[in-house]
VONU-411640 format. One record per residue (C-alpha): x, y, z. Coordinates in steps of 0.02 Angstrom, whole numbers, plus 50000, padded with zeros to 5 digits. Layout:
BEGIN
((X; Y; Z))
...
This chain:
BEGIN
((56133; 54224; 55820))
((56111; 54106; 55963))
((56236; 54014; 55922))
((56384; 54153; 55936))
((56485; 54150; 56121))
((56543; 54313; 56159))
((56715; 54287; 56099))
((56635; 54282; 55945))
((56531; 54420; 55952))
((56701; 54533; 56023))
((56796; 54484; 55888))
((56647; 54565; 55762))
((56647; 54694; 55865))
((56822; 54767; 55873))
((56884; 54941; 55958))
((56746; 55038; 56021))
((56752; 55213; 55969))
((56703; 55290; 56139))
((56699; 55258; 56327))
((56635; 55376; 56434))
((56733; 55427; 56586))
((56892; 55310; 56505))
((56817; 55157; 56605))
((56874; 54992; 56529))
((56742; 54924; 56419))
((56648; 54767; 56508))
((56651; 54613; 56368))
((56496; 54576; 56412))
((56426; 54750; 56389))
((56526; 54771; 56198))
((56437; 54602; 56174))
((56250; 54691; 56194))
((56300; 54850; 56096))
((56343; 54725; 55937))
((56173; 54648; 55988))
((56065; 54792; 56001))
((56130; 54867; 55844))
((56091; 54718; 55768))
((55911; 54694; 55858))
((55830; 54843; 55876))
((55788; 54999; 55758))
((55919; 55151; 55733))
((55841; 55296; 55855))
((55716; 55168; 55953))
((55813; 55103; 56094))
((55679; 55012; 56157))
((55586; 54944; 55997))
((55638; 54785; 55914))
((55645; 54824; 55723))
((55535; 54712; 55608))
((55671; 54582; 55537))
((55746; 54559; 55716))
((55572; 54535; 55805))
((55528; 54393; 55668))
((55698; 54297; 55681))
((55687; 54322; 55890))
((55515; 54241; 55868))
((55553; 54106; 55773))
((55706; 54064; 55863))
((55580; 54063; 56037))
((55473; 53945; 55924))
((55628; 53838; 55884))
((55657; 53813; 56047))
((55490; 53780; 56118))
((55491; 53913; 56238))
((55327; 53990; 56146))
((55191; 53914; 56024))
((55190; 53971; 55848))
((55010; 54033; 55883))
((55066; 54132; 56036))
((55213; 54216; 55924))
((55065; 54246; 55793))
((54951; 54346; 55917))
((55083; 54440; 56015))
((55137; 54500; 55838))
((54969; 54560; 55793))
((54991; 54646; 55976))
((55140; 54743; 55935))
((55092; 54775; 55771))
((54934; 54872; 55822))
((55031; 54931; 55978))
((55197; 55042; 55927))
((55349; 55020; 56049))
((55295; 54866; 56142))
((55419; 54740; 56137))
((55405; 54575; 56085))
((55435; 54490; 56237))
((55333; 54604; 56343))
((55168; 54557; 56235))
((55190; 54361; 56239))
((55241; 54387; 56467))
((55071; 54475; 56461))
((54979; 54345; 56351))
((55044; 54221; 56482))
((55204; 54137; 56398))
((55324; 54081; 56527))
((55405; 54192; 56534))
((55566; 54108; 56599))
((55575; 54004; 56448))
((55556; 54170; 56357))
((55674; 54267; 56434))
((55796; 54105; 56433))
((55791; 54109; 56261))
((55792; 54300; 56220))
((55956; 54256; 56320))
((56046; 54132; 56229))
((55965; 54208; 56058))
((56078; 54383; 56102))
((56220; 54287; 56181))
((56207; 54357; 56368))
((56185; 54254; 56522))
((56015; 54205; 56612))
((55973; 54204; 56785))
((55845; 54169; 56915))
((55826; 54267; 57036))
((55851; 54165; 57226))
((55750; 54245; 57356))
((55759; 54100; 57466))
((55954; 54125; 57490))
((55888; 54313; 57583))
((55948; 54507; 57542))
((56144; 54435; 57541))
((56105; 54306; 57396))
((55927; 54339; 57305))
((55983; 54521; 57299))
((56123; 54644; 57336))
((56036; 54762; 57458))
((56174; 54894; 57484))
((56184; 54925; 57314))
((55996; 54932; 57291))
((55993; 55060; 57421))
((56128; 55155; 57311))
((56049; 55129; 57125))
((55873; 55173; 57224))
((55710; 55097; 57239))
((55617; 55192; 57113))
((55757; 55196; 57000))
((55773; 55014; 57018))
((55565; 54984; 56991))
((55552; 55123; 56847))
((55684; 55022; 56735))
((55641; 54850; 56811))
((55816; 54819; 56866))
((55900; 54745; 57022))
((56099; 54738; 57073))
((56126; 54550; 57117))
((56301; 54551; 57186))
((56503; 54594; 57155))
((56623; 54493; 57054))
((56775; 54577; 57090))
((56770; 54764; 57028))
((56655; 54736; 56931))
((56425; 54767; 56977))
((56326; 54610; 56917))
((56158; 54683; 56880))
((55992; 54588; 56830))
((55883; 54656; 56700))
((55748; 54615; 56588))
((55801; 54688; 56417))
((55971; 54676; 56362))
((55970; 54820; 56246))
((55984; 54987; 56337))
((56184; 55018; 56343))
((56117; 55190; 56402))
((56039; 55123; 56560))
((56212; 55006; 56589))
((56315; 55178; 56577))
((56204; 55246; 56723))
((56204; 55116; 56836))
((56377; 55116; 56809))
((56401; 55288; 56865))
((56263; 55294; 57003))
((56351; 55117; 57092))
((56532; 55189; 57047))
((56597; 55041; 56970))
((56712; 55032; 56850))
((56604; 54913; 56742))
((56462; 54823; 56763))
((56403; 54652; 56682))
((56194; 54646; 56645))
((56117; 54476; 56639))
((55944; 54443; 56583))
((55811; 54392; 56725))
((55635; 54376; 56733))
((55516; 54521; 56772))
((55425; 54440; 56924))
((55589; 54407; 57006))
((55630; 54565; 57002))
((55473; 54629; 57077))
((55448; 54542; 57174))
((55618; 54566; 57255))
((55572; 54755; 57256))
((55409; 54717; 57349))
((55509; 54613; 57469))
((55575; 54783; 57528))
((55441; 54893; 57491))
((55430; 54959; 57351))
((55291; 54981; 57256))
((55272; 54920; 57070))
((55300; 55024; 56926))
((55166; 54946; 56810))
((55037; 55056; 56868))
((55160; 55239; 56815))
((55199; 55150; 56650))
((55119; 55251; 56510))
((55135; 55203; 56308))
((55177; 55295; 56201))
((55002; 55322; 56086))
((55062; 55462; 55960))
((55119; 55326; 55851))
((54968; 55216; 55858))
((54843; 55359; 55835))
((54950; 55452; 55694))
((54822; 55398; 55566))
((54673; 55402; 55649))
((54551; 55538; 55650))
((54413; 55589; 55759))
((54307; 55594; 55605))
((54340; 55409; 55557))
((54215; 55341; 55659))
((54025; 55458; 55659))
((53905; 55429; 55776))
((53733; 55445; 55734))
((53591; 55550; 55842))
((53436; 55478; 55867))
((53378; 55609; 55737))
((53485; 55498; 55607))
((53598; 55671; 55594))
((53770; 55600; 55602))
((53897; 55677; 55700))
((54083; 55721; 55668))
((54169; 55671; 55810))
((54321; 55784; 55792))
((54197; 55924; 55775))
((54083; 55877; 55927))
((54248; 55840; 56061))
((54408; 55920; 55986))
((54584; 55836; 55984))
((54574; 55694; 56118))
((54675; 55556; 56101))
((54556; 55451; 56199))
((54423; 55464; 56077))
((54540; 55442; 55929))
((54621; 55292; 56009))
((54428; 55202; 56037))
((54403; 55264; 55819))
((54569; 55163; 55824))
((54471; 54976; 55917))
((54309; 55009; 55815))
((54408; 55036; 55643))
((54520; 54874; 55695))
((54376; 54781; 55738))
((54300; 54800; 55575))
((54435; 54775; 55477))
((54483; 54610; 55542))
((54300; 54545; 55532))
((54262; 54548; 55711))
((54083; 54501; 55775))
((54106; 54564; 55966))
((54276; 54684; 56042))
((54282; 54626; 56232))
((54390; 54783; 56321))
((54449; 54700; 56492))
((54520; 54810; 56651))
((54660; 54685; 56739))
((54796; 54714; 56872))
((54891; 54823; 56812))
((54840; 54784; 56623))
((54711; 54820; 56476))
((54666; 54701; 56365))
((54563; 54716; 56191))
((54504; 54561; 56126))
((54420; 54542; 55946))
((54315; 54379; 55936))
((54328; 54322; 55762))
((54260; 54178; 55663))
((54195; 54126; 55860))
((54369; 54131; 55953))
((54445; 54263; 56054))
((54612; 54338; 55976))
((54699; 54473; 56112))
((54735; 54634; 55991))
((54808; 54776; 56066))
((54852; 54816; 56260))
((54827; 54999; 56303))
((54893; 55078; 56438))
((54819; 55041; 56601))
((54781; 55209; 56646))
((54661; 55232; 56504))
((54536; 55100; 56559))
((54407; 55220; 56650))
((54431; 55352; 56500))
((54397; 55225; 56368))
((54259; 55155; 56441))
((54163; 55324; 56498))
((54202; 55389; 56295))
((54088; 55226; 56240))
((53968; 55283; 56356))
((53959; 55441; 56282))
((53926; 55375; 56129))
((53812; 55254; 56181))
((53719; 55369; 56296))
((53709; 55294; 56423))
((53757; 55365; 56617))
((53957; 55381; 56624))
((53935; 55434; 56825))
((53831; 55261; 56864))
((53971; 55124; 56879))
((53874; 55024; 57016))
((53771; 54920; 56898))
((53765; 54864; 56712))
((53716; 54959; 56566))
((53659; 54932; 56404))
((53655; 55033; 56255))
((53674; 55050; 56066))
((53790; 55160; 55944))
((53738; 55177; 55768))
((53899; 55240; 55662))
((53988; 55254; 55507))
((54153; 55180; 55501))
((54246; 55191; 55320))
((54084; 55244; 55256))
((54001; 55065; 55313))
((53833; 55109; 55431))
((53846; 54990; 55588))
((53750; 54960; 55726))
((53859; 54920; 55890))
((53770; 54825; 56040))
((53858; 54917; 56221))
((53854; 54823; 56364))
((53945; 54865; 56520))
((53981; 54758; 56665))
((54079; 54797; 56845))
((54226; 54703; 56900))
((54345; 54695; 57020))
((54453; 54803; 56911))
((54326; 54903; 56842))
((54212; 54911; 56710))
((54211; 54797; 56558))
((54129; 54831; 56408))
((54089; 54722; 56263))
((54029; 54782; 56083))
((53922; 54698; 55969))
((53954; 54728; 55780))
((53823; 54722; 55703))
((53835; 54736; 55495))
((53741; 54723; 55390))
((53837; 54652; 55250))
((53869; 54510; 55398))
((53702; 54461; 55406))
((53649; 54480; 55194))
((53695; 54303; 55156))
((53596; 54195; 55038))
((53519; 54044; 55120))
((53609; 53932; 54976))
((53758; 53992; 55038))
((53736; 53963; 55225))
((53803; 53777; 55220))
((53647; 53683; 55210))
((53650; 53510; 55092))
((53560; 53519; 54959))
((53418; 53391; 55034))
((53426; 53511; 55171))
((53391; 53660; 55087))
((53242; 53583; 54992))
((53155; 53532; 55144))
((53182; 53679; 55234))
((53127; 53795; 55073))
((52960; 53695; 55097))
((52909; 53710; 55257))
((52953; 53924; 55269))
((52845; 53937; 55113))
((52696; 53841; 55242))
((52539; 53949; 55215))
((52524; 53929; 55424))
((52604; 53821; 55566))
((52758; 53839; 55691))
((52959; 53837; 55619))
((53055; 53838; 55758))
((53254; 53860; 55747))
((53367; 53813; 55895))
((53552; 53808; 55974))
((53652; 53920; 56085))
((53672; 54105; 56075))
((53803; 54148; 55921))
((53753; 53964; 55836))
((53679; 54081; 55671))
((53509; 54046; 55733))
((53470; 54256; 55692))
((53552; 54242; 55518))
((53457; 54091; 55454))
((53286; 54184; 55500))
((53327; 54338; 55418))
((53398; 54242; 55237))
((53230; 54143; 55243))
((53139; 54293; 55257))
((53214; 54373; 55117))
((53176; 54203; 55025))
((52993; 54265; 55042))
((52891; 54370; 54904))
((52881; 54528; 55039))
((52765; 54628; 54895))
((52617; 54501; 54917))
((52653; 54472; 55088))
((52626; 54561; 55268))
((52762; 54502; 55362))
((52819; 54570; 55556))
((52937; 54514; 55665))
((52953; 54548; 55858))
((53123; 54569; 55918))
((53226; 54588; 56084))
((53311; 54703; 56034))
((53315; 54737; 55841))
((53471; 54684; 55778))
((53454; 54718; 55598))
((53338; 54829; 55483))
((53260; 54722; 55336))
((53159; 54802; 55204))
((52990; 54782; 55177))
((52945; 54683; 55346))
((52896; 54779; 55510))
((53002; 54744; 55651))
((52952; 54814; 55843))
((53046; 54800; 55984))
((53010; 54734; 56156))
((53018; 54843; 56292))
((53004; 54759; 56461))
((52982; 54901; 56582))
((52846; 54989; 56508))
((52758; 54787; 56508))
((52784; 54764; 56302))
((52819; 54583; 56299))
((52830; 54440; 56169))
((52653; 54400; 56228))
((52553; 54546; 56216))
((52647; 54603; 56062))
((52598; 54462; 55970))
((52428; 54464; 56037))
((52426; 54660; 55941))
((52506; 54602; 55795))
((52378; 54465; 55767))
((52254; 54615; 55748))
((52360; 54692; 55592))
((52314; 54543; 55452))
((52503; 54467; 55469))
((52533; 54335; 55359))
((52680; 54279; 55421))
((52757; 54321; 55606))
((52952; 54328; 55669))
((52965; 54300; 55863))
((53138; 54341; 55920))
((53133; 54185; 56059))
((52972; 54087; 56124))
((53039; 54091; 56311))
((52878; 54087; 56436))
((52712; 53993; 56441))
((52620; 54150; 56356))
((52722; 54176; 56203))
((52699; 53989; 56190))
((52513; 54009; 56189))
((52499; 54137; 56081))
((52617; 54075; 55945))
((52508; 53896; 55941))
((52335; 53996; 55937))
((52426; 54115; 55806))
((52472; 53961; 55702))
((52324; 53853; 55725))
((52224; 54005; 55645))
((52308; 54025; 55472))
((52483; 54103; 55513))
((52643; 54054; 55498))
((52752; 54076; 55648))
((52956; 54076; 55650))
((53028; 54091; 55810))
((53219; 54035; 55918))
((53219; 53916; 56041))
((53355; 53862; 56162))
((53389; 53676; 56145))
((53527; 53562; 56124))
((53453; 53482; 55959))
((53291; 53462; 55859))
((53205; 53332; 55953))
((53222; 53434; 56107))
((53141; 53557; 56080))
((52970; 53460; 56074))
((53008; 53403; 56265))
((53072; 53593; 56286))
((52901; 53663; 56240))
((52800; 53536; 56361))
((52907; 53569; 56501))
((52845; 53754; 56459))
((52664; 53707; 56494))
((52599; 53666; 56316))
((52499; 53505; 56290))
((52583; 53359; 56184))
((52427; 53378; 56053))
((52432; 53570; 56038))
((52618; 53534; 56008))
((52597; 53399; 55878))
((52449; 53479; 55783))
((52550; 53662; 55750))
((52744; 53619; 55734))
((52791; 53605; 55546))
((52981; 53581; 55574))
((53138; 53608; 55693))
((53324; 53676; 55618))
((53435; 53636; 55755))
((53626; 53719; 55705))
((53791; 53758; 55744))
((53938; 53857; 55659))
((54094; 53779; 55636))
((54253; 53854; 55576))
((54308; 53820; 55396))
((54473; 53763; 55347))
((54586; 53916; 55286))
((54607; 53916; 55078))
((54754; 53975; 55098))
((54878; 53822; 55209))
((54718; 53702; 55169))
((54829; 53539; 55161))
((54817; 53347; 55165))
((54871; 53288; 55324))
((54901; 53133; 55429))
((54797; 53109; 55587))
((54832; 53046; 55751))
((54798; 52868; 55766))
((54654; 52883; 55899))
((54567; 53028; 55754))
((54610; 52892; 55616))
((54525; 52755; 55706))
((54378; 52884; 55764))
((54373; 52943; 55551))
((54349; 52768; 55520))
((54204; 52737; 55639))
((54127; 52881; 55563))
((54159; 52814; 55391))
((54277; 52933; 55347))
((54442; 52885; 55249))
((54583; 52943; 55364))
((54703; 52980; 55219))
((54592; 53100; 55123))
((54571; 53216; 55272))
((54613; 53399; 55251))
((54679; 53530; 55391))
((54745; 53686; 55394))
((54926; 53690; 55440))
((54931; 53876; 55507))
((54981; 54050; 55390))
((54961; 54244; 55428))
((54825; 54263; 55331))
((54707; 54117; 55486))
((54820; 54193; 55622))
((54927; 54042; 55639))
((54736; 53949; 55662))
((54723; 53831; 55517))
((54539; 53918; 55508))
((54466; 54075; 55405))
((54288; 54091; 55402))
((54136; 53986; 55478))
((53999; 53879; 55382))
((53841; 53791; 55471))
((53814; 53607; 55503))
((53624; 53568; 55526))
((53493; 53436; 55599))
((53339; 53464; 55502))
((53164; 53392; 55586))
((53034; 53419; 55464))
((52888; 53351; 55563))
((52753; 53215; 55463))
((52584; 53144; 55520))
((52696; 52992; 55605))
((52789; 53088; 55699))
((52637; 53197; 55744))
((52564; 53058; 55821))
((52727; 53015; 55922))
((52725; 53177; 55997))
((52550; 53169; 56053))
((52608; 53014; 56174))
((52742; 53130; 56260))
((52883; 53018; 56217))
((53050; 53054; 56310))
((53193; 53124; 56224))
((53315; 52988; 56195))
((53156; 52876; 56138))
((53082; 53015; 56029))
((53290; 53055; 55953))
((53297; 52863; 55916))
((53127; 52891; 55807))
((53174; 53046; 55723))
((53339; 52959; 55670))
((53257; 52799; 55617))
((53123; 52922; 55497))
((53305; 53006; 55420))
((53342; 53141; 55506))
((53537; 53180; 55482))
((53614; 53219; 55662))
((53721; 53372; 55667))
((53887; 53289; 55711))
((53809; 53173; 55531))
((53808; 53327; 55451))
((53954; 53394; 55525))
((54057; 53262; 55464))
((53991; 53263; 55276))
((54082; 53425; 55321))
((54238; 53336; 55347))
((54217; 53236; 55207))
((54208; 53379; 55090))
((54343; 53471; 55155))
((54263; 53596; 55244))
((54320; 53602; 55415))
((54414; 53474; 55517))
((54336; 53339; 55631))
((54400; 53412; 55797))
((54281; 53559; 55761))
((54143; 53443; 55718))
((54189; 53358; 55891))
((54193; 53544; 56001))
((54033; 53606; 55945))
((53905; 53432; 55971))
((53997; 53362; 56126))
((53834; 53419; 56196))
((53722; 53298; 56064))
((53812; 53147; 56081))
């Protein structure tokens, strides 16, 4: 369609069939009618119609004015978000939006221009007729009269579809016919603030009755602490706000979200789903809602709606599509207000065999040994959201829980595992790691979980605990395996203390898989070719993923682990005794064949897994 002039697009058009007030028809404005039939939906004046919206966004990929992942998540935006347009999502996901608009322009056939401030209220702007269209009028529509050709109003706007709006300015400047071209929303304004007038972003309200039509209060049940679940539509009646946060939860889950990040902005709202470890924008609701939605989760996570001063954290246990899950609440203030991020925690996430974690099969050997230790320390590091939590839990499950007392101490507890205790600490009331684990070596454990061994006491006590005929797994928060020998000296433990009770060290990451379904063979760069071949990696068997619906436009679906297992021998013992430094002590543990994690990382590669510039983002650090 970009390609039609409007002498084209006239001669498709032919005589109208009505013009109000007998005014001459503007070419220009018989051009947009064709258009907009064309473009957007019968009865939705402002709502691009599926087929329309797909060949505008291809056409904006086509000519570079947007990525193809941009086009991917503004169209997950506007498919959650009912009458947004198009073009509206990807300005507010921070396209440029003159490119955008430039092309929305030449894809409908209407001009483009920029708005000139510079040239003042005679050539940026036409100020008399501003005064006569109105301020508010001008600021509600996001309009602005530029200047006269003739008889006829030249009038920017950033839409081109509203022949309703055209008709009106036409009567309210009392011109006989008025010619719209297409201009960016920050010119115009910010040409309305350079007179004073006040933006209209903050009056806008969506339209939610089509987003929440099938969503019911009772989709999402909250659960008392008396395990009594709660209907929702039952406990607070017909309110859109809490159907609309039913609507972020439900969403969240369906897409396979591990955290929903709801984030107050100037004059915006934005929900973000992080999925598979990145951070996809979802759904933008309107502004206004921001406090509403944010006291509802509150509510639900009882915790104080009127305190807005400080943080808060809390928990929600609820039933979404008959799934039980556990959401983590945590509330933060900012300069636009509260944010609040949500934890999901499921636990059909978190039930994953250990064979099926990633681990090589050498790998999963040695590790199956040392967990089945009758005592000694396992220690498993990396950054928060490495997987650290869900390689504990499978190798607990691994264990034979009948002929076993095992109890784990947790900050908080994430998930419920039958069979093994679990106790939370509680800092205020002084139940730490420490004197926890000083109880629970009172109760005949056999085997002991600590959540993370972060002071000098926990330290203590985990050795002493492990040095007397337990087995201790615990987190730690190191860059690699080798680390986290220096990590626990710089605590205050003693080299020999160290040496004498570690067994082993997992240090892992999660990288994102390749998606099944656009996995394809492709040609590298020549600098990733010539790194492949350092590597030892042939360049022409590497697989990526070129980018579908079903990966977001991504080339990923999915995560799998890449791991440096440490398992520690009487060598290495002795090595640790002399307090070697890191690099000296890496260099040794290398030498004795331990398998780096960029190593393992790249077997990764090799297989087909994931892609090397993954391998590259998460071990930058361990290079």
């Amino acid at each position: 369609m970009g390609d039609h002039n409007l002498d084209d697009l006239l001669g498709e058009l032919g005589e109208p069939s009505h013009t109000p007030d007998d005014a001459p028809v503007d070419p220009a404005l018989g051009a947009i009618t064709k258009v907009s039939t064309d473009i957007y939906a019968p009865g939705k004046s402002r709502a691009i119609s599926t087929e329309a919206m797909g060949d505008l966004g291809r056409f904006l990929v086509e000519r570079e004015a947007i990525t193809p992942k941009q086009l991917t998540d503004a169209e997950q935006v506007v498919k959650q978000s009912p009458g947004k347009r198009l073009t509206d999502v990807l300005i507010e996901q921070d396209a440029d939006e003159v490119a955008v608009q430039r092309g929305v322009a030449e894809f409908v056939g209407v001009p483009f221009e920029l708005i000139d401030l510079d040239r003042g209220l005679d050539g940026g702007f036409d100020g008399r007729m501003l005064q006569r269209l109105g301020v508010e009028f001008c600021t509600s529509h996001t309009v602005l009269p530029l200047r006269m050709e003739g008889a006829r109003a030249v009038v920017g706007a950033t839409s081109p579809d509203d022949v309703f709006l055209v008709d009106e300015i036409r009567q309210r400047l009392g011109v006989r016919s008025v010619k719209l071209v297409l201009v960016t929303g920050h010119g115009v304004r910010t040409a309305l603030e350079s007179v004073g007038a006040a933006s209209a972003g903050d009056r806008q309200e969506a339209d939610l009755s089509d987003i929440l039509s099938d969503v019911e209060e009772g989709d999402v049940e909250v659960e008392q602490s008396s395990d009594q679940a709660v209907d929702l539509e039952q406990a607070a009646g017909e309110s859109p706000v809490i159907r609309y946060v039913n609507f972020i939860i439900q969403n969240a889950v369906k897409e396979g979200a591990s955290d929903i990040h709801i984030e107050p902005a100037d004059r915006k709202l934005k929900v973000r789903f992080r999925i598979d470890g990145a951070l996809f924008e979802m759904m933008n609701p309107p502004a206004s809602m921001a406090a509403a939605i944010t006291s509802r989760i509150k509510i639900m996570a009882n915790l104080d709606i009127s305190e807005r001063r400080i943080p808060q954290d809390g928990r929600i246990r609820c039933t979404v599509q008959g799934r039980k899950l556990d959401l983590r609440v945590s509330t933060m203030p900012s300069g636009y207000g509260e944010k609040t991020v949500m934890r999901i925690l499921d636990t059909k996430s978190i039930n994953v065999e250990l064979d099926k974690l990633g681990f090589s099969e050498d790998q999963l050997h040695i590790w199956s040994q040392v967990i089945k230790s009758p005592h000694g320390i396992v220690l498993v590091t990396g950054p928060t959201g490495s997987g650290k939590t869900t390689t504990l839990y499978a190798s607990l499950r691994q264990l034979d829980k009948s002929t076993l007392n095992i109890t784990t101490v947790e900050d908080p507890v994430e998930y419920h595992l039958d069979g093994i205790t679990q106790t939370q600490t509680h800092e205020k009331i002084g139940m730490t790691f420490a004197k926890i684990l000083k109880s629970l070596l009172r109760q005949d454990p056999d085997i002991i979980m600590i959540g993370e061994i972060r002071d000098l006491e926990t330290a203590v006590t985990a050795i002493q605990a492990a040095l007397t005929g337990h087995l201790v797994l615990s987190t730690l928060h190191t860059n690699d395996a080798p680390s986290s020998i220096t990590r626990l000296v710089n605590i205050g433990l003693e080299p020999f203390l160290i040496g004498a009770a570690i067994n082993g060290v997992l240090a892992q990451r999660l990288v994102r898989r390749i998606c099944a379904n656009c996995r394809a063979n492709q040609k590298p760069t020549e600098e990733m070719a010539e790194f492949l071949e350092m590597q030892g990696l042939d360049p022409t068997s590497i697989y990526m993923g070129t980018g579908c619906n079903k990966c977001r436009n991504t080339g990923y679906s999915g995560r799998v682990g890449i791991y440096e297992m440490l398992p520690i021998d009487d060598q290495i013992r002795d090595v640790i005794c002399r307090n070697p430094n890191v690099s000296e002590f890496r260099r040794l543990c290398i030498e004795r064949g331990m398998v780096s994690l960029r190593a393992d990382g790249m077997r990764k590669v090799s297989d087909g897994l994931t892609t090397a510039q993954e391998v590259i983002r998460v071990t930058e650090a361990n290079t």
